[in-house]
C-alpha positions in Angstrom: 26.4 9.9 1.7 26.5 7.1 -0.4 28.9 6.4 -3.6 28.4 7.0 -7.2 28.5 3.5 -7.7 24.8 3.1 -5.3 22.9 6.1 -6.4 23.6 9.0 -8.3 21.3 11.8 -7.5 22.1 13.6 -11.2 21.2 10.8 -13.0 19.6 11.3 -16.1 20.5 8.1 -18.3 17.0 7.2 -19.2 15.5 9.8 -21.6 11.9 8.5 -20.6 11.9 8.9 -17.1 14.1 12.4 -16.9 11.1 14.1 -19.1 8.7 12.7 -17.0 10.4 14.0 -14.0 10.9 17.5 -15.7 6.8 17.1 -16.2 6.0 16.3 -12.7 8.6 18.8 -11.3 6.3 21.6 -13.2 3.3 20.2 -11.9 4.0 19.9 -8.5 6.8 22.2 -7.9 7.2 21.3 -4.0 8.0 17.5 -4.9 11.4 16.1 -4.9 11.1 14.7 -8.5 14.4 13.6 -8.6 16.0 9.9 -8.3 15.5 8.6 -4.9 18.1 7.7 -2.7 18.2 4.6 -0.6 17.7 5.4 3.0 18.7 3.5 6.3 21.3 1.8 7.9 24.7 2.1 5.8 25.8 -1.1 7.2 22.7 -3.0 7.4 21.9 -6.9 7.1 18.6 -6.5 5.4 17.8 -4.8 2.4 14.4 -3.8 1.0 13.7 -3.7 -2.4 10.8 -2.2 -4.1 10.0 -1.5 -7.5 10.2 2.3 -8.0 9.1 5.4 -6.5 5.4 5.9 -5.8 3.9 9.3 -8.2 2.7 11.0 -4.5 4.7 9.2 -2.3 8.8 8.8 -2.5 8.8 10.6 -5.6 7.0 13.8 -3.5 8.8 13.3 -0.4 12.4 12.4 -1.6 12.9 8.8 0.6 11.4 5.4 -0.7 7.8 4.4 0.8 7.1 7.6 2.8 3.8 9.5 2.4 2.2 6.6 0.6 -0.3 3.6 1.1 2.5 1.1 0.5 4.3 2.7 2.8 2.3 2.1 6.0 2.4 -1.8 6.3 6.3 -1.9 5.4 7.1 0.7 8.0 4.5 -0.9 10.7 6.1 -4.2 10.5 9.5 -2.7 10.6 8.8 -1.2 13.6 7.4 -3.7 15.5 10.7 -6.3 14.7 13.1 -3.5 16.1 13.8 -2.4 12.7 12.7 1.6 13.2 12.4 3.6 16.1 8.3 5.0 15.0 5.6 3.5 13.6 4.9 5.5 10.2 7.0 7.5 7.5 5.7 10.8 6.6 8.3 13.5 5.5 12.2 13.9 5.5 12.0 15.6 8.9 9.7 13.3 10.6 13.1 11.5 12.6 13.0 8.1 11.4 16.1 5.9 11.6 16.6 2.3 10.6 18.1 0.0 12.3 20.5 -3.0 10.8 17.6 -1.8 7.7 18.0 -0.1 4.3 15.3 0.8 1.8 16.4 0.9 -1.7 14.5 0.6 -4.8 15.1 -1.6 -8.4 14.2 1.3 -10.6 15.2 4.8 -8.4 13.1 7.4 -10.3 9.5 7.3 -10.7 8.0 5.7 -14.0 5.0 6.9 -16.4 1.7 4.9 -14.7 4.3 3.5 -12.2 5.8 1.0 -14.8 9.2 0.7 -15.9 10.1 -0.6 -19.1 12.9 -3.1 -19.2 15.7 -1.1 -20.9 15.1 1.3 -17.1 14.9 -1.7 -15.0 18.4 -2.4 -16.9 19.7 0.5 -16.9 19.1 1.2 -13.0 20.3 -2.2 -12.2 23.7 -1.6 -12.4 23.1 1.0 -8.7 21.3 -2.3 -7.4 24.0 -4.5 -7.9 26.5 -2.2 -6.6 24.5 -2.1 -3.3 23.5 -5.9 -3.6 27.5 -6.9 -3.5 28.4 -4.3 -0.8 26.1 -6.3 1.7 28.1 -7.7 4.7 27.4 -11.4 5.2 25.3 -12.4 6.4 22.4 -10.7 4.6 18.8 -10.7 3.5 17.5 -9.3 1.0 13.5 -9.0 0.7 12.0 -8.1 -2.7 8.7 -6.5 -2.6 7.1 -8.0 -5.7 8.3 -10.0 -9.2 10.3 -7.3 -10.6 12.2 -6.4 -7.3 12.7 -10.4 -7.1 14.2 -10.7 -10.8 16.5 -7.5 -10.5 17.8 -8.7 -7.3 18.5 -12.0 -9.2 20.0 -9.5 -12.6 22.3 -7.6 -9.8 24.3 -10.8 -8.6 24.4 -12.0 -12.4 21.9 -15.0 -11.9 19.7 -16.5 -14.7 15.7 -15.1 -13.9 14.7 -18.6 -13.7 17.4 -19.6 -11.1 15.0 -18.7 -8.3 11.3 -18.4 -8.7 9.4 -15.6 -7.2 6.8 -16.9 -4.1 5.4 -15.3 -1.2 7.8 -16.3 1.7 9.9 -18.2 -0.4 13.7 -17.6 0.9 16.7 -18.4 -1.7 20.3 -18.9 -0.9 22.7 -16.9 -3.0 26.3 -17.2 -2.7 28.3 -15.8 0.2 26.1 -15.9 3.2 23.1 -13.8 1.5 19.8 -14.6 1.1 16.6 -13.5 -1.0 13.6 -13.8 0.7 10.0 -12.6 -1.6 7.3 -10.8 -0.7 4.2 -9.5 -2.7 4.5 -5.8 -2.5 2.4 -3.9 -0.4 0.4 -2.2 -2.2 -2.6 -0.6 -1.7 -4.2 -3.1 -4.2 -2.7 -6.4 -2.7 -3.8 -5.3 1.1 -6.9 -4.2 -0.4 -7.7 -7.4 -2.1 -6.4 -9.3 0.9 -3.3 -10.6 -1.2 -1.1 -9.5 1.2 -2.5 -9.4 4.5 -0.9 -8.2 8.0 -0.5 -11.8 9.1 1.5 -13.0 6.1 4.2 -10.1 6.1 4.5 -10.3 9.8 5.7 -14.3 8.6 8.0 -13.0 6.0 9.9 -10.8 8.5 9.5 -14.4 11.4 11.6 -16.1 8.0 14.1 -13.1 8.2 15.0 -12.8 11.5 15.3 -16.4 11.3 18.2 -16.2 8.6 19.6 -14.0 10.2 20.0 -15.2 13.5 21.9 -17.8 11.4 25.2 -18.0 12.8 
């Protein structure tokens, strides 16, 4: 279980997004349609941050990046670096664990054309920085995509042009943490070769690096 203060599974602060949810929930009864809870390791060193929940993906199966395209590179990679114990995501009862890994998401309930407007990306912020600052040191924290980059940046009260968002670009913040970028894994950037296999296998060579940081 996690606290109040990460994820609060009754949320309903953003008028928007909890009558979408009430729409999907009659459309596809059998989805979770509900915020979305980060999922992994408790007391992990990396954190992974994605935008929001995908419409047929987290949002249907109740855990971030699981039963979608974005999904299958993230947890690929993971698994090859020791990160999960099997290769794909699927459903809740598929036995996945993380290890020294948590998934989280900057917006944790799923948006109208999967696009949150900035009042939910502030309003949801204040669960990310409540995980951000209960990382142990050292940590890493990978944003999948601009918006995951600039609310990590929000969460540890940092001006958005502090640190500027590039593929593989690593960032020191204060106290032994670290933000490392990605572009997100889309099924448009793999598609479109933006992001291939190669270049997130060097984004996860940069994190073990840091880490291994004594």
């Amino acid at each position: 279980m996690v606290s109040k203060d990460v994820f609060d599974q009754e949320c309903r602060q953003c008028n928007r997004l909890a009558d979408f949810l009430c729409q999907v929930k009659q459309q596809y009864p059998d989805y979770h349609a509900r915020p979305v809870a980060p999922f992994g390791d408790p007391n992990a060193q990396l954190l992974i941050v994605g935008l929001a929940p995908g419409m047929h993906g987290a949002n249907a199966t109740g855990r971030p990046f699981t039963g979608d395209y974005a999904g299958l590179l993230l947890y690929e990679t993971l698994y090859e670096f020791g990160y999960s114990n099997q290769l794909l995501s699927e459903s809740l009862q598929d036995g996945l664990t993380l290890k020294n890994c948590r998934i989280t998401n900057a917006v944790k309930c799923l948006p109208p054309q999967n696009k949150p407007v900035g009042t939910e990306i502030n309003q949801c912020n204040t669960f990310l920085a409540a995980e951000l600052n209960a990382l142990p040191k050292p940590a890493v924290i990978l944003a999948l995509g601009t918006i995951a980059h600039q609310s990590v940046l929000k969460g540890y009260r940092l001006k958005a042009g502090s640190a500027a968002f590039g593929h593989n670009v690593q960032h020191s913040l204060d106290h032994g943490r670290f933000l490392v970028d990605s572009y997100h894994t889309s099924r448009y950037n793999i598609q479109t070769k933006r992001l291939t296999k190669a270049m997130f296998t060097e984004v996860f060579v940069t994190i073990g690096r840091l880490l291994d940081r004594k």
